[in-house]
N, C-alpha and C positions, 0 to 999 in steps of 0.2 A: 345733170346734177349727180354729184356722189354720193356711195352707198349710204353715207352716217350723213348726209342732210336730208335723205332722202326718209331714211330710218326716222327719224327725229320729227320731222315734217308731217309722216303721217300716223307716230306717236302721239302727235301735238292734236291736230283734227280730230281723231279718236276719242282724246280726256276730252276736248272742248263736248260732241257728240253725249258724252257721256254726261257730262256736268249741264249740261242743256234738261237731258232726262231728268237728273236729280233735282233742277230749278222747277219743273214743273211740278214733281212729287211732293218737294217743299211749298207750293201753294196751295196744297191741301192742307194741310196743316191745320191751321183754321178755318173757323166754317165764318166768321165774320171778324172786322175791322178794329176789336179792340182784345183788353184779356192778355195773360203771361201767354199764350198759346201763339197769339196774334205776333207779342215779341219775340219767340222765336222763331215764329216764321221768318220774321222780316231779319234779322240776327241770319241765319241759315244762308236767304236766297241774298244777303249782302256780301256773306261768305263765298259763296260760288261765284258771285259776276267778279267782285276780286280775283279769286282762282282762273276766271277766264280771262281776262284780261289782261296776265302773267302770262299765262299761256301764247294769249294771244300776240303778247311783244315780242315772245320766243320766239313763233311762226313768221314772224313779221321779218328779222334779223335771218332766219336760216336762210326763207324763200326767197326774199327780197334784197337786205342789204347785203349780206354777206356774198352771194352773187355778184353782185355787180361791183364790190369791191376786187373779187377776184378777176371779174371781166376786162375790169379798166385800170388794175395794177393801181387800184388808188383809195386808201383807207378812209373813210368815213370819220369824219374828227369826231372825240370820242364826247365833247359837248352837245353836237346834235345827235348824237345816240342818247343823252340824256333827255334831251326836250323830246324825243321822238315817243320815247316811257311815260315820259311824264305825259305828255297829250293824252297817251291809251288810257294811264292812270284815272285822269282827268275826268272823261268823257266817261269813264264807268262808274266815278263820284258823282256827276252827275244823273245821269241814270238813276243810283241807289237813291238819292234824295228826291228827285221826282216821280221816279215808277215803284218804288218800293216803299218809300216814306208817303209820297203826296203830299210832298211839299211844293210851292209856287219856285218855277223858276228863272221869274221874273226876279224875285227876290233876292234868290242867290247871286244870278249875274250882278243887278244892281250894289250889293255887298260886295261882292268879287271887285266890282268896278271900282270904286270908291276905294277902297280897299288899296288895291293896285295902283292908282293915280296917285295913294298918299303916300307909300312905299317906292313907287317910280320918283316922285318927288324929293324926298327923303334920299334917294340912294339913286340919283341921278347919273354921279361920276362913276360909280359902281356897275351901272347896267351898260356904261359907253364902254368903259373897260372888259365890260363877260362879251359887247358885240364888235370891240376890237377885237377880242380872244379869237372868235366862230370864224371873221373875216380869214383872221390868220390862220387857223387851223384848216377852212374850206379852202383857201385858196391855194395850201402848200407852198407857198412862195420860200418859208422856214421853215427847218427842222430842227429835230436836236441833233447837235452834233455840229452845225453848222459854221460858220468863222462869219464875221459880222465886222465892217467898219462903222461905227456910229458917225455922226457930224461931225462932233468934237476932232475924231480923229482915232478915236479907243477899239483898237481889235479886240477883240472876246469874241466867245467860242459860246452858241444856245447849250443849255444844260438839260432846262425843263421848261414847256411851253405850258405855263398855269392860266386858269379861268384870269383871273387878271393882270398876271404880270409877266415877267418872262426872267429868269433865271441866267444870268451871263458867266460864265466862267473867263478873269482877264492872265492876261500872261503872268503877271507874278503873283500868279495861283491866288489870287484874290476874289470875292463872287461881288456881282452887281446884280441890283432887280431895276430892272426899268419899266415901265405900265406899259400894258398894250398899247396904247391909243401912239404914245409916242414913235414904236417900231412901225404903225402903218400911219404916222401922221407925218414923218419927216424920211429925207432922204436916205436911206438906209442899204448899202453896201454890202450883197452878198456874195462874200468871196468862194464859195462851195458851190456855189448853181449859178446857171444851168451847168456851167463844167468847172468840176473842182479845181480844175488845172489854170494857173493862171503865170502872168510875167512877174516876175521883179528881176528888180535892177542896182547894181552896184555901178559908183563909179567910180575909175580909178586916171587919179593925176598922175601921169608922167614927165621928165625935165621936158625943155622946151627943143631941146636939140635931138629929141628921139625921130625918127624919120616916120611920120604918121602911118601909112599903108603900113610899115612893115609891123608897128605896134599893134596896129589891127588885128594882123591876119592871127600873130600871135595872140591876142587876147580871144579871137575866134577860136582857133584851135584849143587853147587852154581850157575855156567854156564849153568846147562840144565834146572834151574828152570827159570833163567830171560824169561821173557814176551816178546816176539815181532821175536824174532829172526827166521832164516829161518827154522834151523835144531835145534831138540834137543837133538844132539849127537856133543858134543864138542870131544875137543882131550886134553890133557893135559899129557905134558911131562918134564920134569924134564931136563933140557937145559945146565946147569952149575955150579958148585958150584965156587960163588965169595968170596972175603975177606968179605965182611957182608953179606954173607948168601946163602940159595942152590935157585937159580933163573929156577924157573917155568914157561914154555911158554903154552899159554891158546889161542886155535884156537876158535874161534864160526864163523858159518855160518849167515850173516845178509842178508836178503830180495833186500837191495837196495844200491846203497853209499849214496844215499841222508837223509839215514837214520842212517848212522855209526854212526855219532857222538853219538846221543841219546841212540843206543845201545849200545855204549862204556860207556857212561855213566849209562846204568842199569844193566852189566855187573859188573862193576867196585865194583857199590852199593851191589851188591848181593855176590858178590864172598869178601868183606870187613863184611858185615853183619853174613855168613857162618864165616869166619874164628876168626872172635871175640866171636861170637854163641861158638864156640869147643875150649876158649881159644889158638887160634895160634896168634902172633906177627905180623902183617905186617910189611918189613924195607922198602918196594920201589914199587909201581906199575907203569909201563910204559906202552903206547900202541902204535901198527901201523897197517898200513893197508898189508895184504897179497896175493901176487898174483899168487904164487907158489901152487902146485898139495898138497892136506890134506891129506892122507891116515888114514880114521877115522876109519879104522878097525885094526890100529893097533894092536897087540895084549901087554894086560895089565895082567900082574901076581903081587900076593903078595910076597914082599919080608922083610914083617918084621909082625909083630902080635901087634902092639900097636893100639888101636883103641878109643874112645868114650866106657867111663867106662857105666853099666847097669844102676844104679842110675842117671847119667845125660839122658841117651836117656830116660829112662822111664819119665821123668821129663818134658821132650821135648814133649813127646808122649801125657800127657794130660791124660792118662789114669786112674791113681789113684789120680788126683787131688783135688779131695775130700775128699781125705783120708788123716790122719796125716802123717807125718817125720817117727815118728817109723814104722807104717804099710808100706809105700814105704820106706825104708832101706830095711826091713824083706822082703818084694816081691824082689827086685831085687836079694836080692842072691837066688831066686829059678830061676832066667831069665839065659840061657843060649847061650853065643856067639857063632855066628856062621860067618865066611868069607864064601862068595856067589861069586866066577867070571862071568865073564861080559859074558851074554849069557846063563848064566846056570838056568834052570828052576825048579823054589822053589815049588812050588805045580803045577797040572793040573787039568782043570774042571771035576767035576765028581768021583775027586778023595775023600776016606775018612779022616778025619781030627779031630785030637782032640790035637791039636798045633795052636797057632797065632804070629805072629809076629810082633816088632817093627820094622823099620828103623833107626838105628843108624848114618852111612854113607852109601850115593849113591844113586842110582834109579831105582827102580824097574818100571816095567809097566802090568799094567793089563786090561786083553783080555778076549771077552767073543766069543763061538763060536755061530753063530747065521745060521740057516737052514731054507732056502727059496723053496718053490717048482715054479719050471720055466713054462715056458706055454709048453714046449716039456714032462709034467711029471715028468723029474729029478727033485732029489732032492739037492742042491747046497749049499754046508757049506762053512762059511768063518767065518774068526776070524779077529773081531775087538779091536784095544786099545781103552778104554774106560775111563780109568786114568792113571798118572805118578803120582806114589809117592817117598816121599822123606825123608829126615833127620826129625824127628818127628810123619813120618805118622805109621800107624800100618793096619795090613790085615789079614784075615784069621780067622779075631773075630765070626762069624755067625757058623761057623762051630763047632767051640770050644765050643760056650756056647750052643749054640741048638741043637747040633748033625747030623745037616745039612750033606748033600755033598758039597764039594766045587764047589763057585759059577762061579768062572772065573779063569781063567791059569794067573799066575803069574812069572815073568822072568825077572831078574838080567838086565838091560841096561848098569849098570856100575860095577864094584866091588864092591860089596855093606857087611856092614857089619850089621847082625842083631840077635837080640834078641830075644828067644823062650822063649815062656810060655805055659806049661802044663798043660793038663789037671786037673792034678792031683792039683795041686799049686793052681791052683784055687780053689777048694775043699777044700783043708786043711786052707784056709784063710776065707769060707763061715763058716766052723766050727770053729776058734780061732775069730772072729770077728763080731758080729751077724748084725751091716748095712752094710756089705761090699757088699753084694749083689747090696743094691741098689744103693750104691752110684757109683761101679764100672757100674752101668747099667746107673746112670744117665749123667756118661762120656762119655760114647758107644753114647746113643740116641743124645746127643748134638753135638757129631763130624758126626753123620752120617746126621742130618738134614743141615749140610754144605755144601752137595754134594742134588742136589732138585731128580736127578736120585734116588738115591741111596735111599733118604728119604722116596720117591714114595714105593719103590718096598719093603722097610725096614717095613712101614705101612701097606701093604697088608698082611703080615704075624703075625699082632697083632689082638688083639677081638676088634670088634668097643663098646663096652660096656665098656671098659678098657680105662685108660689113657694110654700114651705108655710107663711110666718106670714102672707102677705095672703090664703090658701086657709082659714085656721083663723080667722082675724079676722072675714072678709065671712061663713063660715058660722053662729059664735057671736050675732053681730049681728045676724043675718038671725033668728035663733030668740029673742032676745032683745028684736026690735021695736025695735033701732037701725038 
């Protein structure tokens, strides 16, 4: 127990201690049962057992509730901290009118009773409502703050959870009160717990001539690049073909509801951005919220070979962007397509490499294995992700041009489709092209200074004498026998 409950605890014992003495000195008072003397005795020692039974609900709450609030990370609903008062209350009323009055307390229960039966009767819906209230407040199922679908279909957001009702805040900042009894008599939807994190889903119609897998992978990638979201492993399935067009349903995982809307909305922007990016059509995007089980390990195969021609990803890539039209046409037809499924691993660290690849569709991620020694001696490896790329990004460049190992394990997230370039290809365009060096180096150094990581670790392996495209130039040369 802590210093200030402990302080308080035995403050509390103390007055009780004290006010016990005073009760006694107060029954001297009078020397017999009637007389102004007799009524302030009784006045006096009514006073005190009040005083202690204040006291004593204080003791009650330091030693006992509040404890075990803290123990079990779990607040006491602040309705049975009322009935808890009132009982002490109670029982020390009692007391005064029978040890201190001598009055029968047959009488009083009976009165009580009666009493109570006509006021329970009277205020029938009212007592179901205060023991919906306790239900919900003991049981934490709800808070405030929480997102709530009702039956109808109405999200609102709890405001304030009252003795009888419950306070709703709806989206177009409008309040609802609905009775207890109803939030625990009917089905009732909490979009906040156990995990505030949940699906929704947009879906989007494409013409009918769009080639399905290839729509996917794009609407995949578009989805697992948006910013904010919980998870970066969407789902994307192919749901229907309508009269205008094959209707696409798109899961994403969002952090929060209070946050949907915005992620619908950067959702929406990203996966419109992608699909205009690869020429595909939009005819219709819809969206809602989902509340059903996602199985995001679906399993995803290709079933068609249309993909994002070489010339456009290279284009995308950034790679030869210094270079004319005719020299990127001539490179893309040495780049070679390759289909990658979701899960399958494109290179591993350590491995040798004289291949790099673009991203044409999808999302790869890359892991670097990093080894710690523990205070027990062992030695403790773990593989961290460290980037996600995507449509336009390219990997595996360091190895290619310097003859490096490869620096991190690389692994498909989605069906990804991509682009090889060899070693060889490189070569034979350093010889038909005499700046091709540099310029293909000056695209390298600028996309790598994008990432501050990567720019770091990219600089330790140039001369500090050297600028860094004539330091990356003379070393790729040097490996490639120019």
């Amino acid at each position: 127990m802590e210093k200030k409950p402990l302080r308080l605890l035995v403050i509390g014992i103390v007055s009780i201690v004290i006010l016990c003495v005073l009760y006694g000195v107060a029954s001297r008072i009078s020397l017999d049962d009637k007389g102004d003397m007799y009524d302030y005795e009784c006045l006096a020692k009514s006073f005190i057992v009040v005083l202690m039974s204040i006291i004593a609900i204080r003791i009650l709450f330091v030693a006992i509730i509040n404890p075990s609030e803290i123990r079990h990370k779990k607040k006491m609903p602040g309705i049975l901290k009322y009935v808890v008062g009132a009982l002490v209350l109670s029982v020390a009323a009692v007391y005064i009118v029978t040890a201190i009055y001598s009055k029968s307390a047959m009488a009083i229960f009976t009165t009580l009773g009666a009493s109570g039966i006509g006021i329970a009767f009277i205020a029938q819906d009212t007592l179901k409502e205060l023991i919906a209230g306790i239900i919900i407040s003991y049981q934490n199922d709800f808070r405030v703050g929480d997102w709530i679908k009702l039956p109808d279909g109405t999200i609102a957001q709890i405001l304030k959870l009252k003795l009888t009702c419950i306070d709703l805040g709806l989206l177009n900042d409008t309040r609802l009160y609905i009775s207890n009894t109803k939030l625990t008599g009917n089905a009732i939807v909490n979009l906040s717990q156990p995990n505030p994190s949940h699906f929704n889903r947009i879906d989007v119609i494409l013409e009918h001539d769009v080639p399905v897998e290839q729509a996917r992978r794009i609407l995949y990638t578009a989805t697992a690049n948006t910013p904010g979201l919980a998870s970066k492993e969407p789902l994307v399935v192919a749901d229907a073909v309508l009269q205008n067009g094959i209707l696409f349903a798109v899961f994403f995982k969002i952090p929060s509801f209070d946050v949907g809307a915005e992620m619908k909305h950067r959702v929406i922007s990203s996966v419109v951005q992608h699909l205009h990016k690869h020429g595909l059509k939009v005819c219709e995007i819809s969206g809602q919220i989902n509340i059903n089980h996602i199985d995001t390990n679906a399993i995803r195969k290709f079933d068609d070979t249309k993909a994002t021609d070489a010339i456009t990803a290279l284009k995308y890539s950034g790679l030869l962007k210094n270079c004319n039209q005719e020299i990127q046409t001539n490179f893309a037809k040495g780049m070679e397509r390759l289909f990658v499924q979701a899960e399958e691993v494109i290179f591993k660290q350590g491995d040798a490499g004289d291949t790099m690849f673009i991203v044409a569709e999808g999302v790869v991620s890359v892991s670097l294995k990093v080894s710690a020694t523990e205070k027990n001696g062992e030695t403790k490896t773990s593989s961290n992700v460290v980037a996600i790329l995507s449509d336009g990004d390219y990997f595996g460049e360091m190895a290619l041009l310097r003859g490096e190992k490869r620096n991190a394990t690389v692994i498909a997230k989605s069906d990804v489709v991509l682009y090889k370039i060899r070693r060889e290809t490189i070569k034979e365009f350093m010889n038909s092209y005499t700046d091709f060096a540099e310029k293909l180096s000056a695209a390298i150094i600028e996309r790598s200074a994008e990432n501050e990581e990567k720019k770091t670790e990219f600089m330790k392996t140039l001369s500090k004498k050297e600028d860094p495209i004539s330091g990356f130039v003379n070393a790729f040369k040097s490996f490639l026998g120019r």
